[in-house]
Every structure is written in structure tokens, then in C-alpha cells.
C-alpha positions in Angstrom: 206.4 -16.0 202.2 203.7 -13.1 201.0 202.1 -14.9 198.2 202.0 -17.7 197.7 200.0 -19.6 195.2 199.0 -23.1 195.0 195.8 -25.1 193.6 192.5 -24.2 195.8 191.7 -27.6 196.3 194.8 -27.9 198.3 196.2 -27.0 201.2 199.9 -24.9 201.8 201.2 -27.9 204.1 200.6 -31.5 202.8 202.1 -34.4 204.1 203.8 -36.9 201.3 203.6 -40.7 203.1 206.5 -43.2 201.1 204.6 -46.1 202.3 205.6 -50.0 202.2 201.7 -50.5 200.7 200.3 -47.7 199.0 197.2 -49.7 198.1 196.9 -51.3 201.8 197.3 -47.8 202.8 194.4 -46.6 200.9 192.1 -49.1 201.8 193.2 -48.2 205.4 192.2 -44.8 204.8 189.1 -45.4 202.9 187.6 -47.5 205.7 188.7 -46.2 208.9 188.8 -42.3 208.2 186.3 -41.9 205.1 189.4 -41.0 202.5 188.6 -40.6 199.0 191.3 -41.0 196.4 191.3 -37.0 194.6 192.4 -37.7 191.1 194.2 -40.2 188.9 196.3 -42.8 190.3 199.8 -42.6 188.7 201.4 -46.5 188.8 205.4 -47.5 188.7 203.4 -50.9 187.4 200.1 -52.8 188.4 201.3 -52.9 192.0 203.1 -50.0 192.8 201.9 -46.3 193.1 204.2 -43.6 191.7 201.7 -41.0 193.2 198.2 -40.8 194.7 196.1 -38.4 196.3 193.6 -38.9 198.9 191.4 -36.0 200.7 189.9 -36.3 204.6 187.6 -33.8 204.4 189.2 -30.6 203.2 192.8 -31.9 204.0 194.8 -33.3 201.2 197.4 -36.3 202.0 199.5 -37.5 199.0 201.4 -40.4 199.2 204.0 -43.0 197.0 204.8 -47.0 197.2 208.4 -47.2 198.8 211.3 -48.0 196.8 215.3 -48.9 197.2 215.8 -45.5 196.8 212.9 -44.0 198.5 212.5 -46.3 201.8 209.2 -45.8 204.0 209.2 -42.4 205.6 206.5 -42.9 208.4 205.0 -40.0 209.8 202.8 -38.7 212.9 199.4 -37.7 212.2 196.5 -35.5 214.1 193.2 -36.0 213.2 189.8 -34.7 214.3 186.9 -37.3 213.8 183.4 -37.3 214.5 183.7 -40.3 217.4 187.3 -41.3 218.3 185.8 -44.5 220.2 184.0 -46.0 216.9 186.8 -44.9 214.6 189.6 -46.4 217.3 187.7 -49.4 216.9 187.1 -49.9 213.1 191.1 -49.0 212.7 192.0 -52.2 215.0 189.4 -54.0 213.1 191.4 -53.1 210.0 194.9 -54.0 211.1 196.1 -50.9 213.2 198.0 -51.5 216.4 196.6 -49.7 219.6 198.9 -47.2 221.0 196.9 -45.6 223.2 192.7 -46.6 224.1 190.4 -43.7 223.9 191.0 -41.4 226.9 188.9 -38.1 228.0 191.9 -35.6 227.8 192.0 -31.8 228.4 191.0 -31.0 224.7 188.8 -33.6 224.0 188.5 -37.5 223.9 191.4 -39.1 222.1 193.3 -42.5 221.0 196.6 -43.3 219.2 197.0 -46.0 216.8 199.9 -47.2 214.2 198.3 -48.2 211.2 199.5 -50.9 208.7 202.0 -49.5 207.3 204.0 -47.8 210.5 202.5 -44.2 210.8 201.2 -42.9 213.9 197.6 -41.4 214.2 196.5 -39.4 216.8 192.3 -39.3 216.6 190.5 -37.0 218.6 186.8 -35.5 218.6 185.9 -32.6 220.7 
């Protein structure tokens, strides 16, 4: 792959969540790691989401409610944050489930945690 082109404001590699909650999984997002939704919000109906967009920073996530023909798909995620120990703590206060407690590790201080809706998140600062 030479060229290839996509939209600026995105990178080559996003992950696409199918999620049990989209909207839990937002708010999730939104309060623990700062996530702003990029874009319009496309709805199956009030409750579901057909498609949404959310950025971290410079990295894009997009993401979809689950359906009978699209079942959760949960993933595993790396993500650098500013202090792992405060943002360990706020994503247990939200409803994630401690996978591993902040440890000093060889590239930097680190925690796991599964969040709401089943994916793995790996937060580290340096």
C-alpha cells in the first residue's frame, strides 16, 4: 500500500467497537478518558446507534450498538494518559472492573481495566 488516502482528521488504523451500549459506552469514554463525540450521531432509533465517532486526542475510535446480526465484538485497547493512577480510579468509579492495579512497569506505570461494556483497556503514562 503506496498511497493511500483517507480524511486528515483520521487515522489509517481505527478500531470499530459493536458494543452492547453505545450510549453507556460513550459516557464511559467521555468521563474516564476525555472522548469527545467527532461528528453527527447516526441512530437505528432513539436508543440505538447505527454509527458514532469519538476522538482521544488525535486518535479516532468509531463504534455501533450491537445487533442479532452484528453481536458485541470486544476488543483490547492501549492507551497513554496523563496519570494512569487517577484515570484507574475514575474508570472503577464509573463501572469498569479492575484487571490489573496500577503497577511501575519497564515502560512506564500502568493498569488494566474492562470497561462496561467488555473491552479491555490497558492505561499507561510514561
Amino acid at each position: 500500500m503506496k498511497n493511500v488516502n483517507f480524511p486528515g482528521d483520521y487515522q489509517q488504523i481505527m478500531p470499530y467497537l459493536i458494543v452492547p451500549s453505545g450510549l453507556r459506552f460513550i459516557s464511559f469514554m467521555k468521563k474516564v478518558f476525555g472522548a469527545q463525540e467527532k461528528g453527527e450521531r447516526h441512530m437505528r432509533d432513539e436508543f440505538t446507534i447505527q454509527h458514532a465517532e469519538l476522538t482521544v486526542g488525535q486518535s479516532v475510535i468509531m463504534l455501533a450498538d450491537s445487533t442479532d446480526n452484528y453481536p458485541p465484538q470486544t476488543a483490547g485497547m492501549f492507551i497513554y494518559v496523563d496519570d494512569c493512577d487517577t484515570v484507574y480510579q475514575v474508570a472503577l468509579d464509573e463501572g469498569a472492573i479492575s484487571v490489573m492495579p496500577p503497577n511501575d512497569m519497564p515502560y512506564g506505570r500502568s493498569a488494566g481495566i474492562k470497561d462496561p461494556v467488555g473491552n479491555i483497556w490497558w492505561v499507561t503514562s510514561v
